[in-house]
C-alpha positions in Angstrom: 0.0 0.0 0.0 1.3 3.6 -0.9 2.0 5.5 1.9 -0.8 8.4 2.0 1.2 11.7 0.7 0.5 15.5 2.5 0.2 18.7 0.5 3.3 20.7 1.2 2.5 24.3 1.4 4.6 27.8 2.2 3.7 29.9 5.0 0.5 31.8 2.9 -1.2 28.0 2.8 -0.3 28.3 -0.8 0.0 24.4 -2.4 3.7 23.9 -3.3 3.6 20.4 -3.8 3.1 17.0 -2.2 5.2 14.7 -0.1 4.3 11.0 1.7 3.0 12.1 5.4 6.0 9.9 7.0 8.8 11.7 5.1 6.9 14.9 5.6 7.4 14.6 9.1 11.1 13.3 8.7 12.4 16.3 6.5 9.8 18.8 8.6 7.9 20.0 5.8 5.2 22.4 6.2 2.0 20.9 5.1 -1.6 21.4 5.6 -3.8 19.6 8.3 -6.7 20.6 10.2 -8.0 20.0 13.8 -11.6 19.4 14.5 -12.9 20.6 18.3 -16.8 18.8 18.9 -18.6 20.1 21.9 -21.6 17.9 23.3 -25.4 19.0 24.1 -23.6 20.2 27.6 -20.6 22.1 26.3 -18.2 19.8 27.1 -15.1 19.3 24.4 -14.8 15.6 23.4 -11.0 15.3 23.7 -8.9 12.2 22.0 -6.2 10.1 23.3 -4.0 9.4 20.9 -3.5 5.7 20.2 -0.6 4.4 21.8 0.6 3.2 18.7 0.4 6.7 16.8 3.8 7.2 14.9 4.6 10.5 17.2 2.5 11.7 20.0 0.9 8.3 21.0 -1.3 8.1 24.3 -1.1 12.1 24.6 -4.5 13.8 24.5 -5.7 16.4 22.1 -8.7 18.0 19.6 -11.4 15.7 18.8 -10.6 14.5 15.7 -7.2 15.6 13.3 -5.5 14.4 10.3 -3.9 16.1 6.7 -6.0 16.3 3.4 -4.8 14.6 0.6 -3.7 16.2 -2.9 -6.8 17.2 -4.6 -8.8 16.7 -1.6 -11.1 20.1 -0.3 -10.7 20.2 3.4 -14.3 20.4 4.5 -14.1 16.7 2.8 -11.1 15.8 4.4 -12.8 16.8 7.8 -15.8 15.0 7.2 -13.6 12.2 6.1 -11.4 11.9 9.0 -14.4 11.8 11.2 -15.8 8.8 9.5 -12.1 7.1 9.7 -11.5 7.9 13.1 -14.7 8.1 15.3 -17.2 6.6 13.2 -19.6 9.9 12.8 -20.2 12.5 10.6 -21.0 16.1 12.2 -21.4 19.7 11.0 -18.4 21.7 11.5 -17.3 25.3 10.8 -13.7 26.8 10.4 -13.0 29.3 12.8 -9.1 29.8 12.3 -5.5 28.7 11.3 -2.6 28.3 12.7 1.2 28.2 11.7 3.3 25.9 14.1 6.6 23.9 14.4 6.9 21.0 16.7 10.1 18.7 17.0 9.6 15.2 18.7 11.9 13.2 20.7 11.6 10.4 17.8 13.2 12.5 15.3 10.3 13.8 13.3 8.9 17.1 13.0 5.4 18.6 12.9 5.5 21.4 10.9 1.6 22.7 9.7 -0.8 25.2 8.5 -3.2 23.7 10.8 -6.9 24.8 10.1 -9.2 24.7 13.1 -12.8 23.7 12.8 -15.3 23.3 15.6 -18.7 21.7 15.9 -21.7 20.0 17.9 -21.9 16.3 18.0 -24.1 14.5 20.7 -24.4 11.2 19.2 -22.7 7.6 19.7 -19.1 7.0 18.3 -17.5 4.0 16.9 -13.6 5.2 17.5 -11.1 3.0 15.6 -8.5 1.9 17.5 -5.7 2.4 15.3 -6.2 5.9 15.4 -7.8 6.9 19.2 -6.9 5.3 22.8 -9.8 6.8 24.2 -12.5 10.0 24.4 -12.8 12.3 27.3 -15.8 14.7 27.8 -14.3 18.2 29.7 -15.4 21.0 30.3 -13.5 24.2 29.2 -12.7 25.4 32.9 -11.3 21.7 34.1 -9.5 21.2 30.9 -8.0 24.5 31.0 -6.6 23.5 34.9 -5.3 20.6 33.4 -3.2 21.6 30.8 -1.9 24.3 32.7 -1.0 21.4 36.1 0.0 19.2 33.3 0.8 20.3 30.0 3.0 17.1 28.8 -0.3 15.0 29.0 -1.2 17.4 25.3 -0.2 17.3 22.0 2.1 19.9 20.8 -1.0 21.7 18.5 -3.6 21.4 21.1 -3.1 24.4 23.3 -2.4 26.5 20.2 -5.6 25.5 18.3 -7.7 25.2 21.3 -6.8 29.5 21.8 -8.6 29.9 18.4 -11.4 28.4 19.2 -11.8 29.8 22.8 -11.5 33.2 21.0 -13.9 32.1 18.7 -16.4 30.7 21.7 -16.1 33.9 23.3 -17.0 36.4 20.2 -20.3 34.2 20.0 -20.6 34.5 23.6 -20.4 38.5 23.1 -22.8 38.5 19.7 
């Protein structure tokens, strides 16, 4: 099986080319992703573990749902994609931000993304796959918030970053 390739892009998210995700990650490549932030009925994020198994950042928590869209692929499909492949649901999402980051790994690879940040409601049943998720949490915003700053090594390197957007974002509709 061909390893699935990433679409490399310079720091305006303009496509530049495309790369396999695992070398992507070797040579540090910017490429685009996305991270998908679900709240329940109750306002509680659904966080994912990571599986333990994950090529970098296994058993860490983080975003809902995340992943890369392929070459060719529109994001909102990717999304909608990913959520099928990962948690077994589909769910209506919007894009509230992006964000530019660099994260180097004790294994040698590199995350290095235009990362855009979606959020959504979803208070259905999920059918995770364990190749992909250890386990889902429902938190709220306060107690997660206390736990990343008490513990921040228990979160992917994107997390906090993407989870600012969204607060901002939570807090202009808050305001509207």
């Amino acid at each position: 099986m061909q390893e699935p390739q990433v679409i490399l892009v310079d720091q305006y998210d303009q496509e530049i080319g495309a790369m396999g995700k695992l070398q992507a990650h070797v040579e540090g490549k910017l490429h685009r992703a996305f991270s998908i932030f679900l709240f329940n009925e109750n306002g509680d994020l659904i966080l994912q573990q990571r599986a333990l198994s994950k090529y970098h950042s296994g058993g860490l928590w983080t975003n809902t749902c995340c992943s890369h869209p392929a070459p060719g692929e529109f994001i909102e499909d990717a999304v909608q994609r990913r959520l099928q492949e990962e948690l077994g649901i589909n769910a209506p999402v919007d894009r509230v931000g992006e964000v530019l980051y660099k994260a180097k790994f004790g294994n040698g690879l590199t995350e290095h993304e235009y990362d855009y940040v979606f959020v959504g409601q979803y208070s259905g049943s999920f059918a995770p796959n364990a190749e992909e998720v250890e386990q889902l949490k429902f938190i709220s915003i306060n107690d997660l918030e206390k736990w990343l700053e008490d513990q921040p090594e228990d979160f992917t390197a994107w997390f906090p970053l993407c989870l600012d957007i969204v607060k901002r974002n939570l807090e202009t509709k808050a305001i509207a």
